[in-house]
C-alpha positions as CSV (number, residue, x, y, z in Angstrom):
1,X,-57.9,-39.8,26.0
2,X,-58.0,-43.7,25.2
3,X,-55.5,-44.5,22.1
4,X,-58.2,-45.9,19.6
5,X,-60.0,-42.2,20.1
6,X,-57.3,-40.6,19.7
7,X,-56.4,-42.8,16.6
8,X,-59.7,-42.5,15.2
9,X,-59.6,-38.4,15.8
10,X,-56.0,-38.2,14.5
11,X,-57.7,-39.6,11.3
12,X,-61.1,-37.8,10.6
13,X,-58.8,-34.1,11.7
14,X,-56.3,-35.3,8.9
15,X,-59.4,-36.1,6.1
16,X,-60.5,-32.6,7.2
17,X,-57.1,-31.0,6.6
18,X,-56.0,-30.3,9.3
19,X,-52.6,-31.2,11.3
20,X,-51.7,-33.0,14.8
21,X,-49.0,-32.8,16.6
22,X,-45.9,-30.1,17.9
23,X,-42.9,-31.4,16.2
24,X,-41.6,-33.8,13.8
25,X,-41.2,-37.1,15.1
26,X,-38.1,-39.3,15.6
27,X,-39.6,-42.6,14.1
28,X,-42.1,-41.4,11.4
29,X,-42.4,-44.0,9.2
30,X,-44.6,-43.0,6.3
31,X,-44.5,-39.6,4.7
32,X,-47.6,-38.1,2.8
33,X,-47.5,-35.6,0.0
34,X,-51.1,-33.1,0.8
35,X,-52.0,-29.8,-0.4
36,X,-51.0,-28.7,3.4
37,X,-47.3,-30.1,2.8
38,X,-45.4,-33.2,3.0
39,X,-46.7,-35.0,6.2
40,X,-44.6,-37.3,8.3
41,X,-46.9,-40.4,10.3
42,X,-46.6,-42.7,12.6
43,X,-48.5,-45.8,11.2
44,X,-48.3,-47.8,14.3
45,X,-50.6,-45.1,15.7
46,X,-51.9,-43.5,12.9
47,X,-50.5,-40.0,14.1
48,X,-49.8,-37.3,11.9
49,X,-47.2,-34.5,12.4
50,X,-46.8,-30.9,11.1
51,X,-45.8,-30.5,7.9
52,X,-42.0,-30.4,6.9
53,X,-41.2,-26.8,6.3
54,X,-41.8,-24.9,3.1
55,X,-43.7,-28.2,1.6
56,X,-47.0,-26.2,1.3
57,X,-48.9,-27.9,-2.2
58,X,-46.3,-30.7,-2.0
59,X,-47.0,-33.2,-5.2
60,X,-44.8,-35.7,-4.6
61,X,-42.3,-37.3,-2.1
62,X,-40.3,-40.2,-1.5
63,X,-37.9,-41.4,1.0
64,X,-34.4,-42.3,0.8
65,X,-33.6,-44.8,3.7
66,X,-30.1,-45.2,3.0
67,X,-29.2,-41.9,3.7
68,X,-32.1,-40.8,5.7
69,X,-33.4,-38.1,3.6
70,X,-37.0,-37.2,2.2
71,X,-37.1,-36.1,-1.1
72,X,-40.6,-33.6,-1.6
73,X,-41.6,-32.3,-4.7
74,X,-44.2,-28.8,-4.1
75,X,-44.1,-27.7,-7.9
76,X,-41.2,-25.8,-8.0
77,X,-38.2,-27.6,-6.6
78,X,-36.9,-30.8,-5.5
79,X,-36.0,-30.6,-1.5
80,X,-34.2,-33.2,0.7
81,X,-34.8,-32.9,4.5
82,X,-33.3,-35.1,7.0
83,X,-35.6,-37.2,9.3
84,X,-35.7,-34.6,11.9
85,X,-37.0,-32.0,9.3
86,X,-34.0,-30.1,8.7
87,X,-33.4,-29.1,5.1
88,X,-30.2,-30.6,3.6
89,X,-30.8,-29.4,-0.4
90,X,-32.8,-27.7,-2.4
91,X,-32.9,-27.1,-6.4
92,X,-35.4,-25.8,-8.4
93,X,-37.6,-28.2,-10.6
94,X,-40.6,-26.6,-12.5
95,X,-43.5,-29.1,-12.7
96,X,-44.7,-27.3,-15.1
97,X,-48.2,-27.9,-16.3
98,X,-48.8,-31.0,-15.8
99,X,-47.0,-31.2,-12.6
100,X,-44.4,-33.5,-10.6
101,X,-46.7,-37.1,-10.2
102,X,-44.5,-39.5,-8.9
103,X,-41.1,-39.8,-7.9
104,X,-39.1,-43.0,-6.6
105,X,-34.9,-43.2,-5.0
106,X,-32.8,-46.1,-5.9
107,X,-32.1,-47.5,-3.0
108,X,-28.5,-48.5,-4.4
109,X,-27.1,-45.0,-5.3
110,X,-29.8,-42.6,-4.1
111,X,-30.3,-41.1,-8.0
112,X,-34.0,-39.6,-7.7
113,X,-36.1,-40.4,-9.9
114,X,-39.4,-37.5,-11.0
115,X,-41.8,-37.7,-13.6
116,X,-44.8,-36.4,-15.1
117,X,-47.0,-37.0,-17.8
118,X,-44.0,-35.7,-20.2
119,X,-40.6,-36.8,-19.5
120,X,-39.1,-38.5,-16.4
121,X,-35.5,-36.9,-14.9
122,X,-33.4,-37.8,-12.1
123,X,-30.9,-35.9,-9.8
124,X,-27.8,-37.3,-7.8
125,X,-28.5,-37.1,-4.2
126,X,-26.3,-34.5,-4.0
127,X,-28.8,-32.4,-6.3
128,X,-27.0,-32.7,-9.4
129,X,-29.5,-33.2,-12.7
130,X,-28.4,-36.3,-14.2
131,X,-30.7,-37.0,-17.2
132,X,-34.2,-36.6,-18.4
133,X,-35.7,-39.0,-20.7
134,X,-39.0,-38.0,-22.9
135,X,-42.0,-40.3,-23.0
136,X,-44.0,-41.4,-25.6
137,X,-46.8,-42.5,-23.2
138,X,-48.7,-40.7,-20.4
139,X,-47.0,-41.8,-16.9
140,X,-48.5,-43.0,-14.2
141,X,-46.1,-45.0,-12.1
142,X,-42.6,-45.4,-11.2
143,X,-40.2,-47.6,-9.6
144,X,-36.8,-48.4,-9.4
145,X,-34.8,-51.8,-8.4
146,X,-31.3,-52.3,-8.4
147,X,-29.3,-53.7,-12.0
148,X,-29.4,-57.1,-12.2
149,X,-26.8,-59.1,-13.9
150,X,-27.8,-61.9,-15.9
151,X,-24.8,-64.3,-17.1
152,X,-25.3,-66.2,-20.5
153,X,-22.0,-68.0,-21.5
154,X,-21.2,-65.6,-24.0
155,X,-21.5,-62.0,-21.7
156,X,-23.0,-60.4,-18.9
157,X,-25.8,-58.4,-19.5
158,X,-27.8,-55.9,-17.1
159,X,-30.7,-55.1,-17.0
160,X,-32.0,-51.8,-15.7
């Protein structure tokens, strides 16, 4: 089957719900978070693997490059898997009603970050819950960047 069919099928069987592919693969690259799990792709050729296991209804997921993990959120816990698929933690987290939305990894210390329209908490990589912040406003991003320092001739200031 010529690649740009199988491209162009790999993407109207993933719109339909449904899954390609046998195993995870070595160099996915993007990882999608679908009400049939958390989905690792290839986006050179628009491929789409099975699901990571036990992600079924995932909400939210992110990936930690630093230490090669994926963080997935399905609504009731937090698990890292390592790029092959192989689950290296996994903690509970209730989403509760509103649900895990978004969820972001400093790339400097790989604290995750997970929100939703209430509060916003993060874990240390090695699951440990770190702290939990309430919001005033509904949220619907999140991001994270590394401290910068700012000198001024009287201190040193960071800013998150």
């Amino acid at each position: 089957m010529p690649r740009a069919l199988r491209t162009a099928l790999s993407s109207l069987l993933l719109v339909l719900g449904l899954v390609l592919g046998l195993a995870l693969p070595a160099a996915a690259d993007l990882y999608l978070a679908t009400d049939r799990g958390a989905l690792p792709a290839d986006r050179a050729t628009g491929k789409i693997f099975d699901p990571l296991p036990g992600t079924a209804d995932a909400r939210a997921v992110a990936v930690d490059s630093a230490r090669e993990l994926v963080w997935v959120h399905t609504g009731e816990e937090l698990a890292a898997f390592a790029l092959d698929g192989t689950l290296v933690l996994s903690v509970p987290a209730d989403a509760g009603e509103e649900g895990i939305a978004r969820m972001a990894v400093d790339p400097e210390d790989g604290t995750v970050w997970f929100g939703s329209g209430e509060s916003v908490g993060s874990l240390a990589p090695t699951g440990q819950a770190l702290q939990e912040i309430p919001l005033v406003a509904n949220l619907r991003g999140l991001f994270t960047a590394s401290a910068v320092a700012i000198h001024s001739p009287a201190s040193v200031v960071k800013r998150p």
